[in-house]
VEXDREN-2710 file (C-alpha; in Angstrom, 1 decimal):
% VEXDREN-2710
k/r/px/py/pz
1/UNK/-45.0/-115.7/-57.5
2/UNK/-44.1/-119.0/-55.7
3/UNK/-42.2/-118.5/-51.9
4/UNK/-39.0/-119.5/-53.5
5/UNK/-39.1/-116.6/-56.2
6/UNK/-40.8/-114.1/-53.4
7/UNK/-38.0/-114.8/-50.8
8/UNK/-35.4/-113.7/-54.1
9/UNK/-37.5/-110.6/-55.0
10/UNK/-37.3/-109.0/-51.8
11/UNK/-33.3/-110.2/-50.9
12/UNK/-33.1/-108.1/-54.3
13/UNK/-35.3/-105.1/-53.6
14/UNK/-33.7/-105.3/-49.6
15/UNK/-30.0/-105.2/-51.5
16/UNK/-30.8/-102.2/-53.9
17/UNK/-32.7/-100.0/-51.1
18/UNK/-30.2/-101.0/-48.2
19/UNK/-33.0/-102.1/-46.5
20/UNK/-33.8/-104.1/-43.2
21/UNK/-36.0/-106.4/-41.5
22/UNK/-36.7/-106.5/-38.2
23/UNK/-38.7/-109.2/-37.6
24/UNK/-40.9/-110.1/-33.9
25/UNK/-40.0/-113.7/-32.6
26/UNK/-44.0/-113.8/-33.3
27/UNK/-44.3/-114.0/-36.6
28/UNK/-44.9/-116.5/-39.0
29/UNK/-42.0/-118.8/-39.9
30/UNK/-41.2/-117.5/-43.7
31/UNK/-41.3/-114.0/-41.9
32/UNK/-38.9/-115.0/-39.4
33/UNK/-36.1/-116.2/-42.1
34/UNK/-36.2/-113.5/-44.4
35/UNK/-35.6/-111.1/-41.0
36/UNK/-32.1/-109.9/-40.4
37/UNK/-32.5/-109.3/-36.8
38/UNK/-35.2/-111.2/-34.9
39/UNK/-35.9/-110.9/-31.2
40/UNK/-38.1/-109.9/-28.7
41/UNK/-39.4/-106.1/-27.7
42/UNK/-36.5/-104.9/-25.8
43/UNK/-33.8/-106.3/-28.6
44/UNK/-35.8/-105.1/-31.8
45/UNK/-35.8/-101.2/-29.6
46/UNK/-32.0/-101.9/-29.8
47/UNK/-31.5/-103.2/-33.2
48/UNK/-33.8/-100.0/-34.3
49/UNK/-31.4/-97.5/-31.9
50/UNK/-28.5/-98.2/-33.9
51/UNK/-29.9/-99.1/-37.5
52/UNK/-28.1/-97.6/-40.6
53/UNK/-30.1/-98.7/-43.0
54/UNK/-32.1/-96.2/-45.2
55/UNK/-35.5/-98.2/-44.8
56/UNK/-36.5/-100.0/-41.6
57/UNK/-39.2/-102.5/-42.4
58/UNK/-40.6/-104.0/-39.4
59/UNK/-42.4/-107.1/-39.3
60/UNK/-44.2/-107.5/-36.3
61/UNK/-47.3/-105.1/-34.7
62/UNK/-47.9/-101.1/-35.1
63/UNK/-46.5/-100.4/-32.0
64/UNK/-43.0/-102.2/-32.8
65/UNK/-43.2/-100.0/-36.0
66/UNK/-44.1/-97.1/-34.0
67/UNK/-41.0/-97.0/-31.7
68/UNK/-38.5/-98.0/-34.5
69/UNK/-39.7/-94.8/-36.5
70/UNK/-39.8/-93.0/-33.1
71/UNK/-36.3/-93.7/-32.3
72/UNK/-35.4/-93.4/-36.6
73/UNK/-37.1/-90.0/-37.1
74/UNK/-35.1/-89.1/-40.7
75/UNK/-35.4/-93.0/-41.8
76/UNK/-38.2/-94.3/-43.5
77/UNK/-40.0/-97.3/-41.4
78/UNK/-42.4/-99.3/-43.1
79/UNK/-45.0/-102.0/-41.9
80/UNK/-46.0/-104.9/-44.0
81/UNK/-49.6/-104.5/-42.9
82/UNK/-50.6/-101.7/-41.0
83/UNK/-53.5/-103.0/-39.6
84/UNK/-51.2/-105.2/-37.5
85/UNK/-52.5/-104.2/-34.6
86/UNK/-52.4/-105.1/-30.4
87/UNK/-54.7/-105.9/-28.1
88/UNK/-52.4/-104.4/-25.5
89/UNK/-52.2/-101.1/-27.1
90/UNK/-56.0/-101.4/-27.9
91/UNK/-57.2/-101.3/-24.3
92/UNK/-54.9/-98.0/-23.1
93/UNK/-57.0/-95.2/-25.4
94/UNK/-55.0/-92.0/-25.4
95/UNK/-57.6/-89.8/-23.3
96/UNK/-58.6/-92.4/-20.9
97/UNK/-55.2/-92.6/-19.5
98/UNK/-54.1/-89.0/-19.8
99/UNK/-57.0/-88.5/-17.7
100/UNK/-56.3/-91.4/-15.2
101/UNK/-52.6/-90.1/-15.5
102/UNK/-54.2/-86.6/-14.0
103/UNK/-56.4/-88.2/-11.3
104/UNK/-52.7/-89.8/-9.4
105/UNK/-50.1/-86.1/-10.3
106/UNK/-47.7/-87.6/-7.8
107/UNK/-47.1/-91.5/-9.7
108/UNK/-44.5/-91.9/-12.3
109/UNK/-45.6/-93.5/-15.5
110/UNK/-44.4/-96.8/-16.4
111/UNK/-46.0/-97.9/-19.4
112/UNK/-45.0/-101.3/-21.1
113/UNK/-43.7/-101.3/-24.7
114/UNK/-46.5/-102.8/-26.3
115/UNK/-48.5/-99.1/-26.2
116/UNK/-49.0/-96.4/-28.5
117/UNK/-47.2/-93.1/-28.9
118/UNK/-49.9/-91.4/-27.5
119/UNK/-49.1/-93.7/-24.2
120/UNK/-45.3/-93.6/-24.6
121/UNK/-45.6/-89.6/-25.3
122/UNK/-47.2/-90.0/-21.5
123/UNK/-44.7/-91.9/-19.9
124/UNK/-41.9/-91.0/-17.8
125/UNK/-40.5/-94.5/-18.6
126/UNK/-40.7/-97.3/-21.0
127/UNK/-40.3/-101.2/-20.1
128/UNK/-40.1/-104.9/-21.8
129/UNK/-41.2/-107.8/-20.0
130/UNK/-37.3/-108.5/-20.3
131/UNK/-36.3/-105.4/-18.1
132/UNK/-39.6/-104.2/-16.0
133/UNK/-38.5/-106.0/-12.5
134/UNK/-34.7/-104.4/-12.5
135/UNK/-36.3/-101.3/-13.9
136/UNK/-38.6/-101.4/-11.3
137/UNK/-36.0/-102.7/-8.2
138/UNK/-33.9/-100.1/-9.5
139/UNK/-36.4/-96.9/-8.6
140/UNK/-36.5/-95.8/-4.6
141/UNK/-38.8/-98.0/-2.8
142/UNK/-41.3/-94.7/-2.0
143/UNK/-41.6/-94.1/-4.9
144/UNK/-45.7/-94.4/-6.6
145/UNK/-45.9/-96.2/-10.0
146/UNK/-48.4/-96.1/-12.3
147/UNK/-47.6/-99.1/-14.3
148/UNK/-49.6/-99.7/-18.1
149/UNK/-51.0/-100.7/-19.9
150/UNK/-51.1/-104.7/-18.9
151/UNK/-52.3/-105.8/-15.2
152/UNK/-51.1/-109.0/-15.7
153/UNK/-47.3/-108.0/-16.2
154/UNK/-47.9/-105.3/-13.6
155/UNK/-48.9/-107.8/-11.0
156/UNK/-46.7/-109.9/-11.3
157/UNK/-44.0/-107.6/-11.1
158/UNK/-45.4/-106.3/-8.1
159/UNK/-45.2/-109.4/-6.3
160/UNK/-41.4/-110.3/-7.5
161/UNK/-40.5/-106.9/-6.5
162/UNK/-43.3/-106.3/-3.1
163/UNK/-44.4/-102.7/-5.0
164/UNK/-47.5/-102.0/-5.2
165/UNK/-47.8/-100.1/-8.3
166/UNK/-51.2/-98.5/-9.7
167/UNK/-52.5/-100.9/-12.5
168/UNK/-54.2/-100.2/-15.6
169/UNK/-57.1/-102.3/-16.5
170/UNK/-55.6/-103.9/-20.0
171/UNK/-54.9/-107.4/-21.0
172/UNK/-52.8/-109.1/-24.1
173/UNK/-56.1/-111.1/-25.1
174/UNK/-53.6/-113.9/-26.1
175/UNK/-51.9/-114.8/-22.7
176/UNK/-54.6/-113.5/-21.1
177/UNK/-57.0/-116.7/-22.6
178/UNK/-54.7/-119.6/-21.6
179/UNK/-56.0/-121.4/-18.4
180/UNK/-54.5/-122.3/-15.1
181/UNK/-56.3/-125.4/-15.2
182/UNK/-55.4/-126.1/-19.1
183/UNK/-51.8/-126.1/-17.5
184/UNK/-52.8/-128.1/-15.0
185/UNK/-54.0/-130.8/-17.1
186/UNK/-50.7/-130.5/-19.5
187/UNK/-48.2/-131.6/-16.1
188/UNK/-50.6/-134.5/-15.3
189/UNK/-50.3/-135.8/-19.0
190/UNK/-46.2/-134.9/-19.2
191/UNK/-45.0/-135.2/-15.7
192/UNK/-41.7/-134.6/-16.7
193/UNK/-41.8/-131.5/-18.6
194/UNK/-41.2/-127.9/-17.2
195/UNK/-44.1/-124.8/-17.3
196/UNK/-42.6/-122.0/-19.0
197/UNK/-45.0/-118.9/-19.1
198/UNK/-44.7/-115.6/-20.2
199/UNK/-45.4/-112.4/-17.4
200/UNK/-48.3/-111.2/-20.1
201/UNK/-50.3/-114.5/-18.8
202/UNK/-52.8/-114.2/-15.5
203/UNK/-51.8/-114.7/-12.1
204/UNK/-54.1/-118.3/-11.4
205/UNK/-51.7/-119.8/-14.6
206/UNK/-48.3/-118.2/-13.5
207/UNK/-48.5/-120.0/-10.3
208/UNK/-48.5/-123.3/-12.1
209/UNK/-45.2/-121.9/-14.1
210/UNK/-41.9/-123.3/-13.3
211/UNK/-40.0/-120.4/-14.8
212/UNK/-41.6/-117.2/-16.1
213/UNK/-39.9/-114.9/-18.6
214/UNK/-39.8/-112.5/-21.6
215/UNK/-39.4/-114.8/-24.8
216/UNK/-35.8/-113.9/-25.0
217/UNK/-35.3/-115.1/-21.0
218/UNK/-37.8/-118.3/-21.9
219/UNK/-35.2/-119.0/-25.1
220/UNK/-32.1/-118.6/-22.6
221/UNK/-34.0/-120.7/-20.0
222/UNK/-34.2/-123.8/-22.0
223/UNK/-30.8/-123.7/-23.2
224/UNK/-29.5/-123.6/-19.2
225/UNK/-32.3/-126.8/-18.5
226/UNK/-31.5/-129.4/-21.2
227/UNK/-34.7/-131.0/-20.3
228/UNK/-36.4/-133.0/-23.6
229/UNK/-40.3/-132.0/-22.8
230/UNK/-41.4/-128.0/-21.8
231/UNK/-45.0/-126.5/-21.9
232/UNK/-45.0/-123.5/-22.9
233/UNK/-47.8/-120.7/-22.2
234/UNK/-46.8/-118.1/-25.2
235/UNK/-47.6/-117.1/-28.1
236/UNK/-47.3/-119.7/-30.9
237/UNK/-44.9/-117.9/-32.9
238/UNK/-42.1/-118.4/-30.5
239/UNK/-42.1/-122.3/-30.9
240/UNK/-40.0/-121.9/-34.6
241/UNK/-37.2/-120.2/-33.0
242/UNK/-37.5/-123.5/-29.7
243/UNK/-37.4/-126.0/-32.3
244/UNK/-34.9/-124.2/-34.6
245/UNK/-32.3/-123.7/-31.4
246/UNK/-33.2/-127.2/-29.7
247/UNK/-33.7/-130.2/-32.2
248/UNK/-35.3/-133.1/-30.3
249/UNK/-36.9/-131.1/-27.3
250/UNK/-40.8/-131.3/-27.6
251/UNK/-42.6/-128.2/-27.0
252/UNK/-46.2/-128.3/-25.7
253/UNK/-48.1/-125.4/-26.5
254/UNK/-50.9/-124.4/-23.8
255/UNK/-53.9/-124.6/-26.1
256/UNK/-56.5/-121.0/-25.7
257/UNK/-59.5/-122.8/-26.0
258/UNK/-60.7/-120.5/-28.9
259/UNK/-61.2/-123.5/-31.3
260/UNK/-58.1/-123.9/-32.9
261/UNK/-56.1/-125.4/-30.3
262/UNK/-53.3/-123.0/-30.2
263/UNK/-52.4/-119.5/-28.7
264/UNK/-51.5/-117.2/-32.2
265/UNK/-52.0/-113.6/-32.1
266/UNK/-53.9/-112.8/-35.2
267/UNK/-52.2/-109.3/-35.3
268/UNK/-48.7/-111.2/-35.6
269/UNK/-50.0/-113.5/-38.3
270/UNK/-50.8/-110.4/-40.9
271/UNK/-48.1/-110.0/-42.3
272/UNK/-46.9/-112.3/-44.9
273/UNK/-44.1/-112.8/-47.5
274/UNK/-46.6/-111.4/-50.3
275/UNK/-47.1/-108.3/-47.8
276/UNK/-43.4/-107.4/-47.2
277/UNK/-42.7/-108.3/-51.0
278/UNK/-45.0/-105.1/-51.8
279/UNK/-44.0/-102.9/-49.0
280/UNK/-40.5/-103.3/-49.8
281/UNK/-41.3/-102.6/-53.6
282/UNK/-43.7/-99.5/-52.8
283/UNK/-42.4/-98.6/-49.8
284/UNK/-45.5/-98.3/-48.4
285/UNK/-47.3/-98.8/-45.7
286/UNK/-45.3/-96.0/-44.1
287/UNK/-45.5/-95.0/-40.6
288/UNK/-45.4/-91.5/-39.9
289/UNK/-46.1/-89.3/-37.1
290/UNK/-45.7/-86.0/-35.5
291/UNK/-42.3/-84.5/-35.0
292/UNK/-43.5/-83.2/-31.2
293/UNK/-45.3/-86.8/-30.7
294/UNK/-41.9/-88.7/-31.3
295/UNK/-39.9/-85.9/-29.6
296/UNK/-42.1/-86.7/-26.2
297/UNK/-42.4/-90.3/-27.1
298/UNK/-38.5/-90.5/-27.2
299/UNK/-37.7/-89.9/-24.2
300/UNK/-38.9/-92.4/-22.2
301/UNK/-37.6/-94.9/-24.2
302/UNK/-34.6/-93.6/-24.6
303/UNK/-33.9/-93.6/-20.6
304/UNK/-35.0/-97.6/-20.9
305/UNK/-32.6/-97.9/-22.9
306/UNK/-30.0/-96.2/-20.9
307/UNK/-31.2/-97.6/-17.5
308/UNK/-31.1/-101.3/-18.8
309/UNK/-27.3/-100.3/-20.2
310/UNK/-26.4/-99.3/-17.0
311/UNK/-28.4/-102.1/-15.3
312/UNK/-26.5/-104.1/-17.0
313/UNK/-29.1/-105.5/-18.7
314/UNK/-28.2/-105.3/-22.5
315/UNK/-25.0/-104.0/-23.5
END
């Protein structure tokens, strides 16, 4: 099947299963229009709060999938490749961090989206890198934070915020590759343009950043600017949804060195129109997991949700 008669097939199969897409501001292009609701982390946990639909199919990473079948029990979630994995979720293994967990009994347990179930099931509270700094400002001052599984968005919120929460050792190996002094090169060559970066990146590049931001903030950001040039230290993905919202703005993307000159997150990238064609028509992969494992896993993300209500960060 060509793309044209692919995107019909599964506008057909979505219509006869009341089906929908949820789609990660990360994913490749096609992806992103056939999605009903696209977004970042902390809007995709909303849009899969209040789904209807009889089949959730989630176009983005396990761990997206993961929490929209955690907070959809009874509905059927399906992931266009389940291999679709993150680096984030990755580097917190289960054991290691129940055990690190163990080793600090008087720290609450902040653990950022992009983890398993295992980790969320450990939490006492879930974040986004759209929410973790008025999540964090919001808790008394005393108290200790353990805050996984990403050191680089744990750092930086604790300098915004003057905590000094426990960090686990992990890294998104996407934003973690792009270089300070990459940056540094892109505002000698555009002088003009504005750093945006995203909180995932390390320290040495944030403090070359002119603003720094979940990809929904970043998205916000530039509409507020109206500037016509903006490096941008993200993942690739993002870039459709500038160009598609802001015709005539150019977008630099901070290179990662790795030989293809760009920052895309290889996870992201799995999924295809050919992929969520067949999942939709199988409906398979599924993700399933234990009733008690979504229970604990719940909860935490649940009070996110409710805290950044009350915050007055979503609505």
């Amino acid at each position: 099947m060509d793309q044209e008669s692919l995107k019909q097939a599964i506008l057909q199969l979505k219509k006869e299963k009341n089906a929908v897409i949820l789609g990660h501001y990360y994913q490749r292009d096609e992806i992103q229009d056939m999605s009903d609701y696209i977004g970042d982390s902390l809007a995709l946990a909303q849009e899969a709060q209040r789904s209807k639909a009889d089949i959730i199919v989630f176009c983005g990473v396990h761990f997206m999938a993961e929490t929209a079948k955690i907070l959809n029990p009874d509905t059927k979630v399906l992931l266009p490749d389940v291999t679709a994995d993150c680096s984030l979720a990755i580097s917190c293994p289960g054991e290691a961090f129940k055990k690190f967990k163990e080793e600090h009994p008087d720290h609450l347990v902040i653990s950022y989206i992009n983890c398993s179930a295992e980790i969320k099931a450990l939490s006492d509270l879930i974040c986004t890198s759209g929410n973790a700094e008025k999540l964090v400002r919001s808790l008394p001052e005393e108290q200790k934070i353990i805050f996984a599984p990403d050191k680089n968005l744990g750092g930086y919120i604790n300098k915004v915020t003057g905590r000094n929460m426990l960090l686990w050792d992990g890294v998104c190996t996407v934003h973690d590759a792009l270089k300070a002094e990459t940056v540094t090169g892109l505002k000698k060559q555009y002088p003009e343009a504005k750093v945006i970066a995203h909180p995932e990146c390390n320290k040495e590049l944030l403090a070359e950043a002119d603003f720094i931001g979940s990809t929904k903030a970043m998205l916000n950001y530039i509409k507020s600017e109206g500037r016509k040039q903006y490096i941008v230290a993200t993942e690739t993905g993002i870039l459709y949804e500038m160009k598609k919202n802001n015709p005539g703005v150019e977008f630099i993307v901070v290179p990662s060195g790795n030989g293809c000159g760009c920052a895309d997150c290889g996870y992201m990238k799995q999924n295809t129109l050919e992929k969520l064609y067949d999942c939709l028509k199988n409906e398979t992969p599924e993700i399933t997991l234990p009733s008690q494992l979504m229970e604990d896993a719940r909860r935490p993300i649940v009070k996110m949700l409710e805290m950044s209500r009350r915050l007055g960060i979503i609505k």
